[in-house]
Rosetta silent file (secondary structure, phi, psi, omega in degrees, C-alpha in Angstrom):
SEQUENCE: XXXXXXXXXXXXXXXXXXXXXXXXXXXXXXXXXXXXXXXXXXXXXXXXXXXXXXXXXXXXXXXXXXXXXXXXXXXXXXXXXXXXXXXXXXXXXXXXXXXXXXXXXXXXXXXXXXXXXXXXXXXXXXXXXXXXXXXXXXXXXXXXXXXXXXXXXXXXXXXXXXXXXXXXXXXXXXXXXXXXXXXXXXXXX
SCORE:     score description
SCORE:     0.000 S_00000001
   1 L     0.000  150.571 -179.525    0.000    0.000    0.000 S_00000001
   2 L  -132.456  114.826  154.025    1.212    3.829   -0.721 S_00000001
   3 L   -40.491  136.471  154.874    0.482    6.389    1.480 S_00000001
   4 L   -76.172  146.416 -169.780   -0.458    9.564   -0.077 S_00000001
   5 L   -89.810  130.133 -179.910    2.501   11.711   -0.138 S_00000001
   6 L  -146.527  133.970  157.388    0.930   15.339    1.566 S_00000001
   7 H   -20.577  -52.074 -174.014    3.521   18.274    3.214 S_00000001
   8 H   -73.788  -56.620  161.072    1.991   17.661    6.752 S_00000001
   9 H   -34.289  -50.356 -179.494    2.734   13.694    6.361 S_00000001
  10 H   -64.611  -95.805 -109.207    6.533   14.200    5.617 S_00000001
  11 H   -76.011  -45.621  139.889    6.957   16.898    8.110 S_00000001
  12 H   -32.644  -58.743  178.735    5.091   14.422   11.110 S_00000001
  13 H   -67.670  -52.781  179.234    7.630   11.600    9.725 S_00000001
  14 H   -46.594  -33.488 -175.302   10.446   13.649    9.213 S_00000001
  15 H   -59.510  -56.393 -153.237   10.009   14.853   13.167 S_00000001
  16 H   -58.834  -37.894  178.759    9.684   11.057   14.510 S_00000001
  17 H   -60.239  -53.574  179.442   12.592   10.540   12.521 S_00000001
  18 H   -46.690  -37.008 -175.301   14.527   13.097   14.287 S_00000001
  19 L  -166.678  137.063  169.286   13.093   11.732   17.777 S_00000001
  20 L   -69.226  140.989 -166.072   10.533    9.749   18.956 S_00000001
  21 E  -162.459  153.829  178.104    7.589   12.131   19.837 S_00000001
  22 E   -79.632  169.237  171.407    3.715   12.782   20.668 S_00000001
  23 H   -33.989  -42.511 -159.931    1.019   14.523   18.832 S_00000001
  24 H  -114.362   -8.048  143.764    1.501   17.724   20.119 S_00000001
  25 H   -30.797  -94.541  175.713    5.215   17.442   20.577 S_00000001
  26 H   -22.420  -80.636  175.882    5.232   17.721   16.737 S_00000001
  27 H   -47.937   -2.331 -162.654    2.752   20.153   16.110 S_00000001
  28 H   -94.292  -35.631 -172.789    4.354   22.400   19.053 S_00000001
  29 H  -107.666  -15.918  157.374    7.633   22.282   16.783 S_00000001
  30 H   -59.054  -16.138  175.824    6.366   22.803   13.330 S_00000001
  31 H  -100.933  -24.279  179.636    5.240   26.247   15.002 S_00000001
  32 H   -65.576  -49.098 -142.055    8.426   26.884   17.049 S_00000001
  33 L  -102.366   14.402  170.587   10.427   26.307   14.124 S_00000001
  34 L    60.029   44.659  161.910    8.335   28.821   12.114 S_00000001
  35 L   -84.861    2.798 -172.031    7.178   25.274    9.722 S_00000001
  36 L   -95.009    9.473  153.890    3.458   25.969    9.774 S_00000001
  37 L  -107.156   31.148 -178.399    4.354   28.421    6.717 S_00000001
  38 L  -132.189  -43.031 -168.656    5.148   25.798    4.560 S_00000001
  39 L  -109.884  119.595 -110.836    3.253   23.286    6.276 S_00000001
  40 L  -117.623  116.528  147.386   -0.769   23.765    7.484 S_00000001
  41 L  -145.872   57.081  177.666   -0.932   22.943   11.053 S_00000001
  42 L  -112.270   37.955  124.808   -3.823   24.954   12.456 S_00000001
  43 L  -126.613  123.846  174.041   -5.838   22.126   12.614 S_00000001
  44 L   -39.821  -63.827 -177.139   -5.124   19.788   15.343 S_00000001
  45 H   -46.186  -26.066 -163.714   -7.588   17.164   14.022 S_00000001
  46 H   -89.247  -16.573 -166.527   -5.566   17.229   10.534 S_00000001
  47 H  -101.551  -16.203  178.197   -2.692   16.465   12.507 S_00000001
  48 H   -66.592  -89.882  179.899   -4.164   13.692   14.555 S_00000001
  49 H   -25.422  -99.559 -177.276   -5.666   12.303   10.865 S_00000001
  50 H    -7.020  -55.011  168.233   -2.555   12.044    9.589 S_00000001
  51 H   -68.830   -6.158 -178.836   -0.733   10.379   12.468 S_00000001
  52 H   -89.107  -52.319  175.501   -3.665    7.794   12.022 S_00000001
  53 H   -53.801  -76.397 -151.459   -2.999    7.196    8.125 S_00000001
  54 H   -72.223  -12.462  139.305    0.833    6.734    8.846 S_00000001
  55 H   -64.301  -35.824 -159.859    0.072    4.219   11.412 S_00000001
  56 H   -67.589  -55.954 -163.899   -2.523    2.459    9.246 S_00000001
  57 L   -89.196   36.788  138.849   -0.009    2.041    6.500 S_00000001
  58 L   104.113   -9.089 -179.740    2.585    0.681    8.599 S_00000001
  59 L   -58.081  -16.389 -155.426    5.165    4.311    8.377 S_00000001
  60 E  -149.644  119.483  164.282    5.028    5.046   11.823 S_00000001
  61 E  -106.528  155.963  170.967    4.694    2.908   15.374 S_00000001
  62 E   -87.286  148.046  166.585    3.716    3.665   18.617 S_00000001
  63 E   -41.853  -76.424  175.654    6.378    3.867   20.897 S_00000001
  64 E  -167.649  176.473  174.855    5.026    3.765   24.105 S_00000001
  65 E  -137.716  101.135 -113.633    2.126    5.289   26.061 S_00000001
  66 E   171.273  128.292  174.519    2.095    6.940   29.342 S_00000001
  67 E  -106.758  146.529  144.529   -0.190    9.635   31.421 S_00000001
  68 L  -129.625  171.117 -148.313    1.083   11.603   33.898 S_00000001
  69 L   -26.256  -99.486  146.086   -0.665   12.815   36.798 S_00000001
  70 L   -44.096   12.379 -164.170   -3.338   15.063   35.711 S_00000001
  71 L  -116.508  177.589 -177.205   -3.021   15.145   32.217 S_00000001
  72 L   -56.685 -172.219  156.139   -4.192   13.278   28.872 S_00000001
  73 E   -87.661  161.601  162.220   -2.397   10.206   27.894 S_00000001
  74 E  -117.435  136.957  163.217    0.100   10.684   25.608 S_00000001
  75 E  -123.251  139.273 -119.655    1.304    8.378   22.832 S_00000001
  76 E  -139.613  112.253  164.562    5.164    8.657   21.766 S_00000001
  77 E  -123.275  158.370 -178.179    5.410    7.312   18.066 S_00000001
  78 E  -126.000  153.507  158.513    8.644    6.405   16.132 S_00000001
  79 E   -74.997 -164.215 -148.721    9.262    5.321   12.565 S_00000001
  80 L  -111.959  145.193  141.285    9.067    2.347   10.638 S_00000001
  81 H   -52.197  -55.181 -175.851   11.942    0.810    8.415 S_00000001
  82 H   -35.246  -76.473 -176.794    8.859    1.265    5.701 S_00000001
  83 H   -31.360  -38.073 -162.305    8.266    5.198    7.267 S_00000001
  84 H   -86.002  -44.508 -164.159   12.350    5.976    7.081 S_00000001
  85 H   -64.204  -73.749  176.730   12.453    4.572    3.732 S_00000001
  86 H   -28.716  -76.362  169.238    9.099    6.099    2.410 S_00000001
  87 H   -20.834  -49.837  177.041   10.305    9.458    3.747 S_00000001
  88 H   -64.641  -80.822  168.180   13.628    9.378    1.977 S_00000001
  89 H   -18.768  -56.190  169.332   11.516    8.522   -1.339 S_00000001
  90 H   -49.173  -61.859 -174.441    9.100   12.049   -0.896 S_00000001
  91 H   -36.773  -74.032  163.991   11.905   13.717   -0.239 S_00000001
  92 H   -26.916  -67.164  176.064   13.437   12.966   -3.243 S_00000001
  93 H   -44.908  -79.126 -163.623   10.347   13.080   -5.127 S_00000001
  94 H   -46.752  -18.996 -164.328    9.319   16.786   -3.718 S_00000001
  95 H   -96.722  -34.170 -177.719   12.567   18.089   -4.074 S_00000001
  96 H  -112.869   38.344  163.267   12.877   17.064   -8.155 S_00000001
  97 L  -145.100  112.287 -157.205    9.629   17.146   -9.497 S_00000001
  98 L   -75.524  139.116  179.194    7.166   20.222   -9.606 S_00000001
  99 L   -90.488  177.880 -170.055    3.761   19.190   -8.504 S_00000001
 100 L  -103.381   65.126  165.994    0.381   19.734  -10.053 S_00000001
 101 L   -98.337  124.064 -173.683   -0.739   22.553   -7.762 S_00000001
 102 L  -101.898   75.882  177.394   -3.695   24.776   -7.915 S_00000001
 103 L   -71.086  152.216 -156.930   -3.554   27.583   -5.598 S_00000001
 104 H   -63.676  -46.076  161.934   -6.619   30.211   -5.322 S_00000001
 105 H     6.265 -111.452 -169.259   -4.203   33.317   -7.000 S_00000001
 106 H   -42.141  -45.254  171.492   -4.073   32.290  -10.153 S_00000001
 107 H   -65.252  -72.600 -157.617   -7.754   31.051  -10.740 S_00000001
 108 H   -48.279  -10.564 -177.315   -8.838   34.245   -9.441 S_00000001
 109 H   -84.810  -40.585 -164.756   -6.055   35.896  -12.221 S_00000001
 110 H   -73.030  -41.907  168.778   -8.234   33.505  -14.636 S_00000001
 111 L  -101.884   27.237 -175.200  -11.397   34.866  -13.593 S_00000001
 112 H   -80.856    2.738  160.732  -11.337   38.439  -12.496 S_00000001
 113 H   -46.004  -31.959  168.251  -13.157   40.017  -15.540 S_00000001
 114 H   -28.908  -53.430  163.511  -15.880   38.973  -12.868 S_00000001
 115 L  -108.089  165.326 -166.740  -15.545   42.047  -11.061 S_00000001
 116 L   -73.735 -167.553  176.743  -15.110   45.555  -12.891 S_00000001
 117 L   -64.072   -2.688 -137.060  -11.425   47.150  -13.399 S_00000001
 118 L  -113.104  -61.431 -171.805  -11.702   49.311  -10.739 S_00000001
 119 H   -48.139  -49.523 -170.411  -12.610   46.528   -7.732 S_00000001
 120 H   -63.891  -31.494  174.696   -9.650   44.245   -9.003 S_00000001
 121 H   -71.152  -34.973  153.316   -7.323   47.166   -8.717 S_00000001
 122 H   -30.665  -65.832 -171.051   -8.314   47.744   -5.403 S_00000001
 123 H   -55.946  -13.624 -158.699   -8.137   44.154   -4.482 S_00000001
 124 H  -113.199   10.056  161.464   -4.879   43.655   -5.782 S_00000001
 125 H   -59.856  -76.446  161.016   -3.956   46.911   -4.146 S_00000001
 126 H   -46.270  -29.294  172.055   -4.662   45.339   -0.804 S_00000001
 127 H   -87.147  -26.451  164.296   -2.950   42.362   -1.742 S_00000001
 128 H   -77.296  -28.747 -163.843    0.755   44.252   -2.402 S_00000001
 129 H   -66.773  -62.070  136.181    0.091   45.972    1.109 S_00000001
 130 H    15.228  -77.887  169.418   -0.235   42.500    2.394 S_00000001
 131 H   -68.964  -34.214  173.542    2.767   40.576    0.455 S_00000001
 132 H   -58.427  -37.411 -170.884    5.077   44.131    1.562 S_00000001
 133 H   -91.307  -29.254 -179.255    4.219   43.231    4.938 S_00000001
 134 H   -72.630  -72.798 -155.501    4.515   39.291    4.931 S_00000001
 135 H   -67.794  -15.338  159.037    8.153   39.922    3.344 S_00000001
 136 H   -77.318    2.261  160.846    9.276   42.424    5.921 S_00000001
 137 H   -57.482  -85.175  169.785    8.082   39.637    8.023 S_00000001
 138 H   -39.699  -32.999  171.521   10.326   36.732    6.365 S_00000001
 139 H   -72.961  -33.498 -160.131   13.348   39.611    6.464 S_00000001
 140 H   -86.305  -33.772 -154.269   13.149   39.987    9.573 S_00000001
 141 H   -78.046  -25.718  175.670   12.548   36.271   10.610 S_00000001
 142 H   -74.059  -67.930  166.010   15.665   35.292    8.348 S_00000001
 143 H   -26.577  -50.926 -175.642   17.987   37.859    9.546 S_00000001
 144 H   -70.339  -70.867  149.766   17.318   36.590   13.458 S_00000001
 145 H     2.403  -81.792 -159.531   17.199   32.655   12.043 S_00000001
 146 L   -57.878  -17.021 -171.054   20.663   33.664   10.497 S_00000001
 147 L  -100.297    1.645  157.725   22.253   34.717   13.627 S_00000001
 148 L  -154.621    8.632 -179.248   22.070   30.910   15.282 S_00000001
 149 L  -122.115  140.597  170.428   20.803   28.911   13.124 S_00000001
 150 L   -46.325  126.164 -176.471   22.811   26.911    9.925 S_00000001
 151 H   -56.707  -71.951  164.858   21.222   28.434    6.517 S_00000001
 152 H     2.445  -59.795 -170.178   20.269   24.495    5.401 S_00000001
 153 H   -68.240    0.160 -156.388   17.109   25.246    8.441 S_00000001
 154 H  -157.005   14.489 -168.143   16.242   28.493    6.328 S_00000001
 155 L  -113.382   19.571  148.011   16.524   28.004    2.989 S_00000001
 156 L  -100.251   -1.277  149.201   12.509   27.378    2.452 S_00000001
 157 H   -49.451  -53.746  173.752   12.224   31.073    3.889 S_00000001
 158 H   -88.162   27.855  170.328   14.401   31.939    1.578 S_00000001
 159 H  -107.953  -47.986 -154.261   12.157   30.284   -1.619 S_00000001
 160 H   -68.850  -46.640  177.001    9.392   31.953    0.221 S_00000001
 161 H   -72.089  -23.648 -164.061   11.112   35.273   -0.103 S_00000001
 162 H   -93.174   -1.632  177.562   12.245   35.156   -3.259 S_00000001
 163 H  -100.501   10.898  176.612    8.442   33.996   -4.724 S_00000001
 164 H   -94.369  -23.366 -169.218    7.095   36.388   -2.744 S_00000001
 165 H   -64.753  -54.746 -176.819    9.816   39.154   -4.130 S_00000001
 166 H   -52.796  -65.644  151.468    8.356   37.848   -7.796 S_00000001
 167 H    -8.632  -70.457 -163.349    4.519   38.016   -6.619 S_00000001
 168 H   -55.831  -49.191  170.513    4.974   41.503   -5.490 S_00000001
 169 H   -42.218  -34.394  155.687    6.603   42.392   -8.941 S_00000001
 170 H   -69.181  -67.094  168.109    4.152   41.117  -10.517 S_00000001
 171 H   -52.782  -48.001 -175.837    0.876   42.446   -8.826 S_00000001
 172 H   -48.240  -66.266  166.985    2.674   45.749   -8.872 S_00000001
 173 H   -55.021  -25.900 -163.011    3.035   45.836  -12.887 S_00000001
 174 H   -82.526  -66.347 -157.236   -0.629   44.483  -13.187 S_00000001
 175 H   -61.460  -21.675  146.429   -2.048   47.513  -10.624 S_00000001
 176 H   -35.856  -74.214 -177.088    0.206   49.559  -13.011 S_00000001
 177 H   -61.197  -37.746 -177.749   -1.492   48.471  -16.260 S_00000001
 178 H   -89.677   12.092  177.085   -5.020   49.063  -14.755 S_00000001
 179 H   -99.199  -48.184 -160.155   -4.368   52.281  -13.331 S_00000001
 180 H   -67.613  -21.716 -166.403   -2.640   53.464  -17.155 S_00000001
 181 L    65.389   27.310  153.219   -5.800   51.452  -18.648 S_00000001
 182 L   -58.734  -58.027  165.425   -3.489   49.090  -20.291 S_00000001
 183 L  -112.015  147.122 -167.775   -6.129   46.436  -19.040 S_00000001
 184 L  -150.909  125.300 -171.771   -9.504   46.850  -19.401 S_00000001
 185 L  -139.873  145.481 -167.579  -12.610   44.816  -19.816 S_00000001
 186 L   -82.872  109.052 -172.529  -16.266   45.329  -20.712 S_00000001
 187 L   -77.789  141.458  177.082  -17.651   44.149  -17.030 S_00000001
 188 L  -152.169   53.119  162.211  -21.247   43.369  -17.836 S_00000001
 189 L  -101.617    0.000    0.000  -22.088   41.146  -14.481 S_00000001
């Protein structure tokens, strides 16, 4: 059987590979380690699903299991021979082969004739204020990141920055052309 391959699967195998560790262990350090902006983990339940698939298909075992005093149980999972191997395989895969992704952007670039010229210039107005502010985010978070941690921990920040630098370049010339009336369409909704 083959697990589907998802970002939130590797990144839950890749941890237990580093150390064996509980649910919320994981999810505690995909946010420490500023990974929930590559990888979606603001749902619990999604992360919980997951750890259920990569037990099912044999990637991941539990460990052990153990409460302490007032608190939940916890369950400590590790990988698999299957899990280390499978892991090694995404990687590889994710790293040379561009997926088939459809992010909301671009359809909305495919349909914005939808709304008149004026509302998209707005919108997409709102949207460089937005992307200016996410990448003086990502400057700043790389600059501190750079002062203790080895670039190899920081180099999807720095993919992040540079498609965000292209984004902004982009939106900018389009909010250009539709202020100049370069683009223009007869809105009839």
């Amino acid at each position: 059987m083959s697990t589907r391959r998802s970002p939130l699967a590797m990144a839950l195998l890749s941890l237990v590979a580093e150390a064996p560790m509980h649910a919320y262990q994981m999810q505690r350090l995909i946010r420490e380690r500023h990974k929930d902006d590559v990888v979606n983990v603001a749902q619990r339940n999604s992360v919980y699903q997951t750890i259920d698939r990569l037990l099912r298909d044999g990637l991941i075992a539990v460990r052990e299991t153990s409460r302490e005093e007032n608190r939940p149980e916890r369950t400590v999972y590790e990988p698999t021979g299957a899990g280390r191997d499978t892991l090694r395989e995404w990687m590889r895969t994710m790293l040379s082969a561009r997926a088939r992704e459809f992010p909301e952007f671009p359809a909305a670039l495919a349909f914005m004739p939808v709304l008149p010229p004026g509302e998209v210039r707005a919108a997409l107005e709102e949207r460089l204020t937005s992307l200016e502010a996410r990448l003086s985010e990502l400057e700043a978070d790389l600059t501190e990141g750079g002062r203790f941690l080895p670039r190899v921990f920081l180099v999807e920040s720095e993919y992040q920055r540079a498609v965000l630098k292209a984004e902004l370049d982009y939106v900018r010339g389009l909010v250009a052309d539709l202020r100049a009336g370069l683009l223009d369409w007869d809105y009839r909704m």
